[in-house]
C-alpha positions in Angstrom: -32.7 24.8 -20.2 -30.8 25.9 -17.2 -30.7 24.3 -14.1 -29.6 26.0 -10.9 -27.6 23.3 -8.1 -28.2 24.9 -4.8 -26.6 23.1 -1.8 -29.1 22.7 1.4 -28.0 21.9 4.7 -29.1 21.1 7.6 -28.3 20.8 11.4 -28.7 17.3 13.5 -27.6 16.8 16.8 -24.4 15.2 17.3 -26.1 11.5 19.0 -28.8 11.3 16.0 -25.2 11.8 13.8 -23.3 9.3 15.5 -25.9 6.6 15.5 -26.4 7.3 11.7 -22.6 7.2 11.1 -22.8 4.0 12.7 -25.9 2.6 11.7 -24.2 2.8 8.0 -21.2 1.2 9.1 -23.2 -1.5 10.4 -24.7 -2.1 7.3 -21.5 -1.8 4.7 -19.9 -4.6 7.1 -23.9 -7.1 6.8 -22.9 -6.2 3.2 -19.4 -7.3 3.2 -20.6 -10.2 4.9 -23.3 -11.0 2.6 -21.1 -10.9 -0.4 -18.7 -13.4 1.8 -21.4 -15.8 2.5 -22.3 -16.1 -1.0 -19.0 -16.5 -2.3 -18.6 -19.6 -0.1 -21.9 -21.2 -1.4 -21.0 -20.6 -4.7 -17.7 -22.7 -4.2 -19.2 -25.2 -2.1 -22.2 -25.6 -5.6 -18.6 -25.7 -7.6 -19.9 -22.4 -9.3 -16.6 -21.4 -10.0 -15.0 -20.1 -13.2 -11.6 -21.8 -13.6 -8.9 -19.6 -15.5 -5.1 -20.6 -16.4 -2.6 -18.3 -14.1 -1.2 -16.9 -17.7 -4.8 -15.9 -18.7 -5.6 -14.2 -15.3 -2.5 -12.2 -15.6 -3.1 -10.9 -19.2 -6.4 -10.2 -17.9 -5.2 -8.1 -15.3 
């Protein structure tokens, strides 16, 4: 079974590009943030895995 990959493009004005651009910016940094917030709850529940320092850097 052969499958053909055709590329399609299209054509958007530059402000409907520059507010997508942004608008996924946006939401990479709520992400970012997200991931912060929940890293500080999870320390503040003491839901933390502790690892000696010669472990960690085997691990690594």
């Amino acid at each position: 079974m052969k499958k053909n990959a055709t590329k399609d493009t299209i054509t958007i004005p530059k402000d409907e590009y520059r507010l997508l651009k942004e608008l996924h910016k946006t939401v990479k940094r709520q992400n970012f943030l997200l991931r912060i917030d929940e890293a500080e709850r999870n320390l503040v529940a003491g839901k933390v895995k502790k690892v000696p320092v010669d472990t960690f850097i085997e691990g690594i």
